[in-house]
Every structure is written in C-alpha cells, then in structure tokens.
N, C-alpha and C positions, 0 to 999 in steps of 0.2 A: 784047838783053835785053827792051824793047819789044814786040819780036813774039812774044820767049817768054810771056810776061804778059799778051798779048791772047790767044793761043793758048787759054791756059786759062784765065783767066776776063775773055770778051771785053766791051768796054768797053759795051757796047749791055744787058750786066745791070743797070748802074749804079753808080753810088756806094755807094746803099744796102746794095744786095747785097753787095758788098765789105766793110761793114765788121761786115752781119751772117757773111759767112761766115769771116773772121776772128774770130771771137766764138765761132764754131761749134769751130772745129778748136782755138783755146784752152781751152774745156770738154772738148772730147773729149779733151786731152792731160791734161787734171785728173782727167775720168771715166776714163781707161784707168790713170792713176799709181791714185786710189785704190781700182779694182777688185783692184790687186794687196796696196795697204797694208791695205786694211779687213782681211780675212782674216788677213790676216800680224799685223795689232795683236792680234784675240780669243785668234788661236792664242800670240800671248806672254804672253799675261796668263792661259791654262788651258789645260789639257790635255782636257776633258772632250769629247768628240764630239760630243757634244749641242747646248755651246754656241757651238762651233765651228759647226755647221751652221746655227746661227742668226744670223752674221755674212752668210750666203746669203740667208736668209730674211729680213731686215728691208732686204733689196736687193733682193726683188723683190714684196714684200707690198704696200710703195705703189702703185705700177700697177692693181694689182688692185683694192687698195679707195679709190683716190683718182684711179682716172684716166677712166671715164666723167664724173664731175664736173669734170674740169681740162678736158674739151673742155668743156663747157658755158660753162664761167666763159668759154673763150677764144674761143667766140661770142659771147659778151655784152658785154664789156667790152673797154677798149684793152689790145691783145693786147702791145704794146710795153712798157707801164706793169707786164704782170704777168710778163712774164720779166723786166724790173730789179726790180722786190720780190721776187718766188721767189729773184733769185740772191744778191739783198741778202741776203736770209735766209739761205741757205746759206752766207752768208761769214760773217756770225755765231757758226753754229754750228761752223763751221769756227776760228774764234776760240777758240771756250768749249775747243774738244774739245784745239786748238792748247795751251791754259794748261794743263789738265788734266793734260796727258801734260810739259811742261818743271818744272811743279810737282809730279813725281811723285804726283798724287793722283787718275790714273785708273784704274776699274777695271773690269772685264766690264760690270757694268749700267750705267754709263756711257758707256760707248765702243757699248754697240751701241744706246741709246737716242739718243744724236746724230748716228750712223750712219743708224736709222731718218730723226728728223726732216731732215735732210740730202736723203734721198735720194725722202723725199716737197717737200720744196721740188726738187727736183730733178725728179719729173711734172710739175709745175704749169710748172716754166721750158719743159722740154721740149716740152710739149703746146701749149705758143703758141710757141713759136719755129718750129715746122714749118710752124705760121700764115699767118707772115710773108712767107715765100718767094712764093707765088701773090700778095701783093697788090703786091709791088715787082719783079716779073718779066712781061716780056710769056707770056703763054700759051704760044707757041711756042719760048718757050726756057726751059721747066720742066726739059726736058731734063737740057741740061745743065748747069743750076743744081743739081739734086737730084742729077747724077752727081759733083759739084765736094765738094758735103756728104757725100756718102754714099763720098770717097774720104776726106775726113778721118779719117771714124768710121774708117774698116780700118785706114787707114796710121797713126792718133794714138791713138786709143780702143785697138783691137788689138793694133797692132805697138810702137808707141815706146811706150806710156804703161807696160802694162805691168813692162816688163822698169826702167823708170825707177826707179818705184817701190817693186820690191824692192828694187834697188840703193840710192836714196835711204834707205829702213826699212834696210838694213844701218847705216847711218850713225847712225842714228838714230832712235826712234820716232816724233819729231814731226813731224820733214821733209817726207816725201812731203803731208801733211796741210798745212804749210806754205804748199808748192810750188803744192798745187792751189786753197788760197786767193789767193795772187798771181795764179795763171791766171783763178779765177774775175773777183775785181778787176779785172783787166784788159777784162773778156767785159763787165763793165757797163758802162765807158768806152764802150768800141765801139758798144754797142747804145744807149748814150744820145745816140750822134750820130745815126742812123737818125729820118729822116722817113717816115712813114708817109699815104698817101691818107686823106683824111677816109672815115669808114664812120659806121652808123647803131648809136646804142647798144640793144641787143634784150635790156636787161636786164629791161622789163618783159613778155616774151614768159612766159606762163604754161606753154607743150606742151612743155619741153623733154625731160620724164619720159614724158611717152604716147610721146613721139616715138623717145626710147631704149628702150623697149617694144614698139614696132613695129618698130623691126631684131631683135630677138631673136625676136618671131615671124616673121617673116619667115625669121631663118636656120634657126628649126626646123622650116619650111614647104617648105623647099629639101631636098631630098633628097643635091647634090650636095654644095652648102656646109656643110649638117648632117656629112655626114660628114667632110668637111674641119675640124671646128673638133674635131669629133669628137677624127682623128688628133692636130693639134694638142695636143687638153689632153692625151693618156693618152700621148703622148710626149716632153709636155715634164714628164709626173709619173715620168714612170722617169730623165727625164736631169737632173732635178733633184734626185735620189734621190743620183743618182751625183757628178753636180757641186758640191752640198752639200760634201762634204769634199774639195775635189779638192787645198787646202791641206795635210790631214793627207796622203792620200793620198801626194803628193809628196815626202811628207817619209819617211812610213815607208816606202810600201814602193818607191819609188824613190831611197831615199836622198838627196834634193835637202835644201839649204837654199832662203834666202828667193830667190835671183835666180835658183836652178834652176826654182821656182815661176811667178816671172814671163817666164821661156824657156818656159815648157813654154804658156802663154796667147799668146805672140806667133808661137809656129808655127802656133797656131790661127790665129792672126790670116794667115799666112801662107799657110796654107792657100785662106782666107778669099781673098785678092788672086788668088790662082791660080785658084781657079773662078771670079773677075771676069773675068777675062783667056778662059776657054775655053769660060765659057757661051754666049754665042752659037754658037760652032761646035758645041757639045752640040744644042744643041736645034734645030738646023738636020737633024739627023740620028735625033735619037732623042725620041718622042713623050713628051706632057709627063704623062701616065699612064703609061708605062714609069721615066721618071725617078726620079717618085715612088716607084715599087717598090725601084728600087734604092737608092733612098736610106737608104730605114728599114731594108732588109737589112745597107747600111755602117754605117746607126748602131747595127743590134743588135750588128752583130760588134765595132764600134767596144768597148763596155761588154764583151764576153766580152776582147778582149784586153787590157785593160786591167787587168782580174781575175786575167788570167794571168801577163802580164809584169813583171816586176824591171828590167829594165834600160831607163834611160832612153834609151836610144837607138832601143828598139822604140816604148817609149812616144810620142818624140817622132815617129816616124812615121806611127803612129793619130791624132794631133793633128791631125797636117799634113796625112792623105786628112779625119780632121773633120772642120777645118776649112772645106777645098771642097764638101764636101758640105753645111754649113748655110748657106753664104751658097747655095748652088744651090737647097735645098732651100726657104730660104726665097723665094725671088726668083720659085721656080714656083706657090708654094702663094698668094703675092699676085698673080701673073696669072693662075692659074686662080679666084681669088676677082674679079677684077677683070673677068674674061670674063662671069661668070653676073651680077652682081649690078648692078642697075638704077642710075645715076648720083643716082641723087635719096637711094639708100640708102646710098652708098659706106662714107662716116662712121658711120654706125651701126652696121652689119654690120661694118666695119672694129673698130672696138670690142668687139664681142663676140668678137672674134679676141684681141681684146686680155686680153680677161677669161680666155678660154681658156688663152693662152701663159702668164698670170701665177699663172689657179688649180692649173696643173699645177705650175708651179714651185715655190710657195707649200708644199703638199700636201707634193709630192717630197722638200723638203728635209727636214721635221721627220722622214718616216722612213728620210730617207739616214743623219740624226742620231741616231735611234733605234738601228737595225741597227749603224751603228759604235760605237755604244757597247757592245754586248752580245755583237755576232759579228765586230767588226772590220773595217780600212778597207776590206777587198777586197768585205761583204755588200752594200754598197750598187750596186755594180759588178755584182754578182752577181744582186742583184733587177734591177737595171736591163736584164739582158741577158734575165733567163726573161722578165719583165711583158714589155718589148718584142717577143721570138719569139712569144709568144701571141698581140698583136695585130695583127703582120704577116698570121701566116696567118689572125685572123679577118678584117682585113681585105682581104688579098690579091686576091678578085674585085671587090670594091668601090673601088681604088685607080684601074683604068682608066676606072671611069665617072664619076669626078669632074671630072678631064678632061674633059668632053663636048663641046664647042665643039673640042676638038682636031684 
C-alpha cells in the first residue's frame, strides 16, 4: 500500500502538496456534483428556455468578467489567505441557497443569483490555488504534480460528480448543494494546514493593467496566436449555443430524466480520460496542425448529430468521441500557445485565452436560450453545426500555420 501511495503521489512533493491536492479533488467532486444540480434546480423551478440557459450563463460569465482581476489580486497578496475566503464565501452562499430550497422559498432569481455569486467566488479560489502548486513543488516535478490535479478534475469534476449529483437532486433539491458544501468545508480544513514560502507583498505595484495590455497587444500582433484565440472564441460561441440547454435537451428530445442528464456529462467525461490515455501516441504520429483540423470537423458533426438523433444511445456516443476530442483539442491548442509565446508573457496571453474561452461561452448561451425558446431544443444544435461548418472552412488553410513550430 506504501509504494502504491508513493507511486502516485511521491513523498519528495511534500506534505503541502498533499494536503492542497486533497483539497483539490474535494472541490472538484463538489464542482462536478453542482455542475449537474445547478441546471437540474433552474429546470425545476421553469420551464422557460431562456431561463434555463441562463443557469449556463451565470457559470461561465465569472471568468470572463472576474478573472483577469482574480490573477492580479493573486499576484499581490497571500495567495493561501484568498482561496480560504473565496471558499469561506462559497460555503456561505451555499448555506443561504441550502435554507432557501428546505424552506420551500426558492425561486428562479434566487437560485441563479447565488449560483452566480457562488461561482464567482469560485474564480477568485480557483485562480490562486493554481498559484500554489509552483511555490511548494520543486520545478522538476511540476509534472506530475499538475498530472495528479489535472486527473482529479477528469476522474471527480467529470466522471463521479456529475452522475452523483443527479442522483443526489433525485432525492431531493437541496442535497447535491448540501453535499458540495461539506466537500467545500472540508477543502478549507486542508488548505489551512498548508505552509507556504514567505514571498514579497506587490500590492503596491501600480503596471498591473499596462501590463495586462501588453499581452492583448501582443496576441493581436501574432498572427498565429491571433488566430488561435480567434478559433477559440467563435467555437466556444456555437458550442455554448448548444450547451446552454443541454438539460432541456436531455430531457426532451432524448427522453432522459435527471441521472440520464448527469450519464450523458460522465461519458463526456469518459471520453475525456480516453484521449488522456491516447494522446501521446496521436501526436507522435499525426502533426499538431492536422489535429486541429480534425478536431473542429468532430465538433462540427458532433452538433449535426445531436440535432439529428433521439436515441440515447447514439447520443451517448457523440459524447464519448466529444469527449476525446476536447481534452485533445484542448491540450494542443495550449502547446501550440505555449510554443510561440515568449515566457515573460505566458500569463498574460494565457488570460486573453481565457477571455476568449469565456466571451464565446457567455454570447453562445443567451442565443442557445433564445433559439430554444422560439424554434426549439434541436435550433441551438442546429446553429451550432451551420456557424461551426462556416468557420472550419474559413479557417481550414489557416489551421496548419498556427502550428508553426511543428
């Protein structure tokens, strides 16, 4: 048992490490439960598509407009101190929303305004806890300290939380919310045992704005990363189009209830572990500009069959090739950004990727929301596959030279 335990997470990370990544995989098991319960709460409380989509939308609108700032702050100040208040806060709100729902007296603008608040304390933990990893790891074992965290998120966030949490909302509405308050409770424990190296407080550093200024000129000075954030936003605005209701979706026109919902997010998730598992032999074989093409060709068709199919059993298929395809596609699109972009800018430019991923989502979902309100669950599905096939082929000769280092 000993050397299973050193195996994976070997004692030379430390203590620290230990009991932040502990901490780690208990959020993620809370973020994967309430990724499934948020949606499944709006959709109990209306039917409207609209407001349904906006149970999407206030899940990924933080990021976008809170999360250049949440790195700043987590340059500045003790990076430990602000993920235990971010989480403090989240259990808070997770309290209010907890009474709410066993008091019978919540309702749609309740439940997605603490969702909202929730899940912007939830940037600010996020965005220093990523922090953390480099100052209590030697250099040479970033490795596989980030492959340790980055197996939580698949295997908790993706796989178990999901499917938990429908099950848990069958039960009950308040549970899953519950549940991922004790896990949050827990993640503070852990991370208030964590020592951290003394650093220099840079609160009063005035450039933090030129200096986030200067990666955005930069990536629109780059020809290759411009078009990489490019892709980016105008694909995560059609798959946010379609992801937006992917609740209703489930329900009508696959006939699913609530843990068909959260099955149909862990094949994703499944998916997900499977191209962990095959990427290296991919890309050993097939260049990382070829990849890319085929990826956004699976995601276009991804949205066309999903538009087409009834039965969950095809649907759960397109999940599960989606699946591999977004952790691949993601995984290329940060080494090819990581290839061009100079070390001194990583973070910056890294952020403006960030803005991208979130402004397309943000966008997408209000008229995933829209379209299913007026044309039904399938139009959102249906713009996500035309907008997508247009800008495959506009992009299509511009996909291999982003890759350039390849």
């Amino acid at each position: 048992m000993v050397t299973v335990v050193e195996r994976v997470l070997p004692a030379r990370l430390g203590r620290g490490f230990r009991w932040l990544l502990a901490s780690s995989w208990l959020t993620n098991l809370g973020d994967g439960i309430a990724a499934a319960a948020g949606p499944l709460l709006i959709a109990s409380l209306t039917s409207d598509p609209l407001l349904i989509s906006l149970s999407a939308l206030v899940a990924w609108a933080p990021p976008l407009v809170f999360g250049l700032y949440a790195g700043i702050l987590s340059d500045r100040h003790d990076r430990r101190r602000i993920v235990l208040v971010a989480n403090a806060v989240r259990a808070l709100i997770l309290v209010a929303l907890v009474a709410l729902m066993v008091t019978g007296t919540v309702t749609v603008v309740t439940a997605l305004a603490l969702l909202a608040l929730r899940a912007v304390a939830e940037v600010f933990a996020d965005n220093a806890t990523t922090t953390l990893t480099p100052m209590m790891v030697p250099r040479d074992d970033l490795v596989i300290a980030n492959a340790r965290l980055g197996t939580g998120f698949i295997t908790l966030n993706q796989l178990a939380g999901p499917p938990i949490g429908a099950a848990l909302f069958g039960l009950g509405l308040a549970w899953p919310f519950a549940g991922q308050l004790l896990l949050v409770a827990a993640a503070i424990v852990l991370v208030s045992r964590i020592t951290l190296p003394p650093r220099e407080d840079t609160a009063a550093k005035p450039n933090a704005m030129s200096e986030l200024i200067a990666g955005f000129r930069w990536t629109l000075h780059h020809p290759a990363v411009r078009t990489l954030s490019l892709t980016v936003l105008i694909f995560n605005f059609t798959f946010g189009a379609a992801w937006s209701v992917l609740v209703l979706y489930t329900q009508e026109q696959l006939g699913l209830g609530a843990v068909g919902f959260g099955l149909m997010t862990t094949i994703g998730g499944i998916g997900g572990l499977i191209g962990t598992g095959l990427y290296g032999a991919i890309t050993r074989k097939v260049s990382l500009g070829a990849l890319m093409r085929v990826g956004l060709v699976i995601e276009t068709l991804t949205h066309l069959g999903l538009a087409l199919t009834h039965s969950p059993w095809v649907a759960g298929g397109i999940f599960l090739l989606f699946g591999a395809h977004a952790f691949i596609w993601g995984t290329t699109s940060v080494t090819v950004r990581q290839r061009a972009v100079p070390p001194e800018l990583q973070g910056r430019v890294g952020s403006v990727n960030t803005v991208c991923v979130y402004a397309g989502l943000v966008v997408g979902s209000l008229i995933g929301g829209v379209l299913a309100t007026h044309m039904g669950v399938t139009a959102p599905f249906w713009f996500a596959f035309a907008g997508s096939a247009v800008f495959v082929v506009a992009l299509w000769r511009q996909l291999l030279h982003i890759a350039q280092d390849d």
